[in-house]
C-alpha positions as CSV (number, residue, x, y, z in Angstrom):
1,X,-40.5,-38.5,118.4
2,X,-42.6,-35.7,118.9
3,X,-45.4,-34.7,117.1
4,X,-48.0,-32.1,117.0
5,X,-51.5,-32.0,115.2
6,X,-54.9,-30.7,114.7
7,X,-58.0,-33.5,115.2
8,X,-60.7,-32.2,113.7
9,X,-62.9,-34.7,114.8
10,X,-63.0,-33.9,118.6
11,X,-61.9,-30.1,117.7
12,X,-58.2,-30.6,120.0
13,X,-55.0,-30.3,119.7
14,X,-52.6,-33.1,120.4
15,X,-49.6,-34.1,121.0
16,X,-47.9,-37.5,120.3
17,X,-44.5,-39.0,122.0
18,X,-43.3,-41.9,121.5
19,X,-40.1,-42.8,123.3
20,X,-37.7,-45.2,122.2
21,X,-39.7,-46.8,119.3
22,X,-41.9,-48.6,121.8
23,X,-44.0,-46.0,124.6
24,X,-46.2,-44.2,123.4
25,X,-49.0,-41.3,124.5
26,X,-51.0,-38.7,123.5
27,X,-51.5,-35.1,125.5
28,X,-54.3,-33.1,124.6
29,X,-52.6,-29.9,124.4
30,X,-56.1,-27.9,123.9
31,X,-59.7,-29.2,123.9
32,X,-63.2,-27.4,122.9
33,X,-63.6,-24.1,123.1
34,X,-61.5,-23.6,119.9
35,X,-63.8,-21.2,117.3
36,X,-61.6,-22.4,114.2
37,X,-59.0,-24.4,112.8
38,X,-55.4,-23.5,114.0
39,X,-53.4,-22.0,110.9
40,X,-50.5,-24.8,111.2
41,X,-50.2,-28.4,109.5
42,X,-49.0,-31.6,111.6
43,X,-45.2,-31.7,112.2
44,X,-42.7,-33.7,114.0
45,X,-39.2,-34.3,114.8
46,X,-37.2,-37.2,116.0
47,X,-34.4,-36.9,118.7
48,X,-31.8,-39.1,118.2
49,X,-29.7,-39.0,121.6
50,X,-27.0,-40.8,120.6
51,X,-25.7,-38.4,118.2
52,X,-27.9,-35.5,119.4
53,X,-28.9,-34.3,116.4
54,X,-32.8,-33.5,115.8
55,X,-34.2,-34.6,112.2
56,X,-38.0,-33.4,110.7
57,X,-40.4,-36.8,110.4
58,X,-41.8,-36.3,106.9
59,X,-45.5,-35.6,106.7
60,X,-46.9,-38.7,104.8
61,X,-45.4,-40.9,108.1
62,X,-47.7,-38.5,110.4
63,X,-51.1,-39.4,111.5
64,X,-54.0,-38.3,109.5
């Protein structure tokens, strides 16, 4: 799964991976130096190499 968010805390975008259901990280993808809140809401999509297909995680399973 990847995932993409705002944290408004620290003022940073991140990104989240998790591979196979058990690694997980987080990239900051953008830190300080950011003057407002990005226009976009937290999204992700799961990978499922098996079938390669690509499905949409809904939002309420995202972080906060």
């Amino acid at each position: 799964m990847l995932a993409v968010f705002w944290e408004s805390a620290r003022r940073r975008v991140i990104a989240d991976l998790c591979f196979f259901g058990t690694y997980r990280t987080r990239v900051v993808l953008a830190e300080g130096g950011i003057l407002m809140n990005p226009p976009f809401e937290p999204q992700a999509h799961r990978y499922d190499l098996a079938t390669m297909s690509v499905e949409p995680v809904p939002r309420s399973l995202l972080p906060d």
